[in-house]
N, C-alpha and C positions, 0 to 999 in steps of 0.2 A: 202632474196634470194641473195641479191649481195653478201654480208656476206659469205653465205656459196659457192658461185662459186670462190669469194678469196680464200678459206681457202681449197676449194678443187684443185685447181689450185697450191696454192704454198705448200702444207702439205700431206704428204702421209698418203694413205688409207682410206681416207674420202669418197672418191668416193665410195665404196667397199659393196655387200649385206649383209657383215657383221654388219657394221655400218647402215645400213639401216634397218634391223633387230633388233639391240638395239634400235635403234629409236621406232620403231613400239612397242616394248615390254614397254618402257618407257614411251610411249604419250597413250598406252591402256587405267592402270586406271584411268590417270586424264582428258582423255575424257571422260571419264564417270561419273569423280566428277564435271567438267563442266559441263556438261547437267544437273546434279541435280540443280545444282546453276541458272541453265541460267533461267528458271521457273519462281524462286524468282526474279531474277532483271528483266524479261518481266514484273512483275508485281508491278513495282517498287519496289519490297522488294529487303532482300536480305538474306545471311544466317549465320550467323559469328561461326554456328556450325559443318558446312563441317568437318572439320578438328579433332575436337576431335570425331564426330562420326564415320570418317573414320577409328582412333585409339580405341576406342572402338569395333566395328566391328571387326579390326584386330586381337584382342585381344580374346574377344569368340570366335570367330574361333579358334585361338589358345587352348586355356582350351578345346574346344569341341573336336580338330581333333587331340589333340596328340600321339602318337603311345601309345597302351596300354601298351609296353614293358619299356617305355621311365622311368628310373629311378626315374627325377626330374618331372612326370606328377603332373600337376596342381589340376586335382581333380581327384585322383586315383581309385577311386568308382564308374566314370563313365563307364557304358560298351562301347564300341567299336560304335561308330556311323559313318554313312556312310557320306560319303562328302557331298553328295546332303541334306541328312538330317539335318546337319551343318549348311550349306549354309540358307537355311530355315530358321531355327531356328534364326539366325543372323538377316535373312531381316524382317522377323516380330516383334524383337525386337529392331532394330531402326526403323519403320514404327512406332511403339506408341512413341516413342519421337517425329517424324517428326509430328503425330497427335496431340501433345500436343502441339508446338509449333505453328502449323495450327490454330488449337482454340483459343489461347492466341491472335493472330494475328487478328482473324477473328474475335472474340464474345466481347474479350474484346479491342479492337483497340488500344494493343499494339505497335508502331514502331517496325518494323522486326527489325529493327538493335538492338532497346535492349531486344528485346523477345529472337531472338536466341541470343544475347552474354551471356542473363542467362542461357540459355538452354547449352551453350557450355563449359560452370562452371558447369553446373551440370553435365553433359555427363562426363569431366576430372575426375571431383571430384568419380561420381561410377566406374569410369574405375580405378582409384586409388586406391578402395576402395576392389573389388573384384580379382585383382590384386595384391595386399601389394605391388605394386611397383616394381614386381619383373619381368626381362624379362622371355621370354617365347620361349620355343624351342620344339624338337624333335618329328614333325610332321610326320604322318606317311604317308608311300611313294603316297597313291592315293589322298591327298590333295595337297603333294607337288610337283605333276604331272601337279596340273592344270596351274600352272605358268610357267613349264619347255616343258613340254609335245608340242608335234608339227604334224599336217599334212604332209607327205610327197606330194610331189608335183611331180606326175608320169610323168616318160622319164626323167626327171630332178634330182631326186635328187640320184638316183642311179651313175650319175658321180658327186654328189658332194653334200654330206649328208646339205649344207648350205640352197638349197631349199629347205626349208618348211615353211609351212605356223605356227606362233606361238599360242596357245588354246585363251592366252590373245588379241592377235588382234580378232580373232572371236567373242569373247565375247565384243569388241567394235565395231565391227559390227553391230552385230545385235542389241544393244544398240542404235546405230545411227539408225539402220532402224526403229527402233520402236520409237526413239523420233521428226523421222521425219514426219512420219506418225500422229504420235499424235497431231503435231502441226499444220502441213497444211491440215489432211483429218478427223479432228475428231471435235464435235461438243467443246468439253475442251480446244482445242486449238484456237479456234474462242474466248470460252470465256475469254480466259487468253490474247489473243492480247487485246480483246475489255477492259480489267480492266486495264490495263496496259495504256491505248491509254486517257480510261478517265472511270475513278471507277463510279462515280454517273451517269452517261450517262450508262453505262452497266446497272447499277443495274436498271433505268428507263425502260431499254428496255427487260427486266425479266431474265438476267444472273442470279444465285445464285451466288452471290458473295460470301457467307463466306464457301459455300462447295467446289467453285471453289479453293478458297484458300488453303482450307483443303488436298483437293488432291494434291496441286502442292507439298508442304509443307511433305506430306506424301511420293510421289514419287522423291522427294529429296533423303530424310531419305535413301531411298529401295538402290537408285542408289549409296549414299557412303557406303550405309553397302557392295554392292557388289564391287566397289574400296577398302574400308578396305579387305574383301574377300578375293580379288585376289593381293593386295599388302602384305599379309603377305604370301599367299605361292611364292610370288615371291622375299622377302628379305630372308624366314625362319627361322623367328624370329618375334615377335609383345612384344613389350613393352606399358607405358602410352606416349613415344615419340611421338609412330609411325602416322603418320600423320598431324603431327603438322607444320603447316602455310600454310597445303593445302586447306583452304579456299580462304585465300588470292590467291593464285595462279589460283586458278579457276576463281575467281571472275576478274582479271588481265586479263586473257586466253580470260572470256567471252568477257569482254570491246575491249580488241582486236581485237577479230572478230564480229565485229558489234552491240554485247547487248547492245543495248544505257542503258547509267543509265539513263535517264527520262522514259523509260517503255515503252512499244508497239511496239519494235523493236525488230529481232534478229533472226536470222537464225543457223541451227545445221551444215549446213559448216560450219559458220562462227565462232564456238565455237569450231570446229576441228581446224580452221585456226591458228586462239589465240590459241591453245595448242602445236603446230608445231610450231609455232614460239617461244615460250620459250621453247622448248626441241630443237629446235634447234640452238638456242642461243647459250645454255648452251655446248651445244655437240661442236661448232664452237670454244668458249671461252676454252674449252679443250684441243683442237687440239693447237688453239696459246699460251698454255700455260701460261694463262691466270689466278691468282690467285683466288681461287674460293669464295672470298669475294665479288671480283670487279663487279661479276655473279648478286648480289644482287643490287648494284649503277646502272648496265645499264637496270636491269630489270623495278628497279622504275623510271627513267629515261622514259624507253618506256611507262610506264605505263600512268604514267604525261601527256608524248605530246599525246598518244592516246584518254584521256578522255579528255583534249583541244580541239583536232579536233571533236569528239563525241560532243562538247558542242555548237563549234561554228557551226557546221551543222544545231543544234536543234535551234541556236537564229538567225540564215539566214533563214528557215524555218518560225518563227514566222514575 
């Protein structure tokens, strides 16, 4: 916060609803690859396959939605499928990854950290596979609407086409409202604090532990295939790059805003919060012309003292 009243104080147009509006388009889908993640580390786990399944995701979308006229289409044989139908298609096919890695987790008590790091090799490895490696373009106009496309905001934006509301903040919207819901009014969300808080103590008191796991595991999966989703119609392009180290970033985002890594904690502000504050990090670091290496040093830097103080809470606590 001080950061940015600096930098809007001495650097022009920072203050501006333009920039305010990047922001919002930019913190969209990785609030919503946060939430998938923040699940995993309520329940001490964690997901080290965000990232390639959000590039995955990006990617069938891509094969699926690209314009049938488009020269270089990926698989030319396809007929014409509707966005909604795409979009589908996508989250039920990393939903069975998210469920595989669920299981592996739950039945065979795999450590999440090396269940999803193989899962996140395998995920690369077919995205590579059905891919040849090759980027991916020329989307047709009503997928790459859902990134661009905007609400007008009546009485307002008739003097100034900048009010509008953008499709991707909605879509993290309503993502937030439904993960918050999930967590503080639903019986799944009781059971995920309670595994998180202390696993054998839930499971005594008749949690289903390995289905409870399953689901979170699964509703990971949904939430990056729909950030893959909406990150590729909003670059216009999906290669095997796209999405790569946004696990980490989530996972950073979540610790910041309160996911303690010991488990049983963690609020859906508080995963908004950690995602605002690296996007707007980064946006301030821009403004001061700031080399976008150094982006990296203060990130892990914040990252550092934030899971220090997350640790020293948890051992003043005991």
């Amino acid at each position: 916060l001080l950061l940015a009243i600096f930098v809007g104080l001495f650097t022009e147009n920072f203050f501006t609803l333009r920039n305010f509006k990047n922001l919002l388009i930019n913190v969209s889908p990785r609030f919503i690859i946060a939430c998938g993640v923040s699940g995993c580390l309520i329940t001490k786990g964690t997901d080290l396959s965000a990232g390639r399944m959000v590039g995955l995701s990006a990617c069938l979308s891509a094969m699926l939605l690209q314009d049938v006229n488009y020269a270089g289409r990926m698989l030319p044989w396809l007929p014409d499928i509707p966005v909604f139908g795409g979009l589908i298609a996508v989250l039920l096919i990393c939903a069975v990854f998210g469920a595989v890695s669920g299981c592996v987790i739950a039945f065979l008590k795999v450590p999440p950290f090396i269940a999803t790091l193989g899962m996140q090799t395998i995920v690369y490895g077919l995205c590579s596979v059905i891919t040849n490696n090759q980027p991916m373009g020329g989307y047709k106009q009503s997928y790459a609407r859902v990134a661009s496309g905007e609400i007008p905001i009546p009485g307002l934006y008739q003097m100034n086409p900048i009010w509008a509301i953008p499709f991707l903040a909605l879509f993290a919207v309503v993502v937030g409202v439904f993960m918050w819901v999930l967590y503080n009014k639903t019986r799944h969300g009781k059971y995920m604090y309670a595994i998180g808080g202390n696993e054998n103590a839930a499971q005594v008191a008749g949690v289903n532990v390995p289905a409870t796991l399953i689901r979170i595991y699964v509703l990971a999966a949904i939430l990056y295939a729909l950030g893959g989703f909406l990150l590729g119609a909003k670059a216009g392009g999906a290669s095997t790059a796209t999405g790569f180290g946004y696990e980490l970033e989530a996972i950073a985002a979540c610790t910041i805003g309160g996911v303690s890594t010991n488990g049983g904690v963690g609020k859906v502000s508080g995963v908004l919060i950690g995602v605002l504050v690296f996007e707007i990090l980064k946006i301030c670091l821009q403004f001061l012309g700031v080399d976008p290496a150094y982006t990296y040093i203060v990130q892990g830097l914040v990252i550092i003292v934030a899971v220090a103080l997350d640790l020293r809470k948890y051992l003043a606590k005991k």
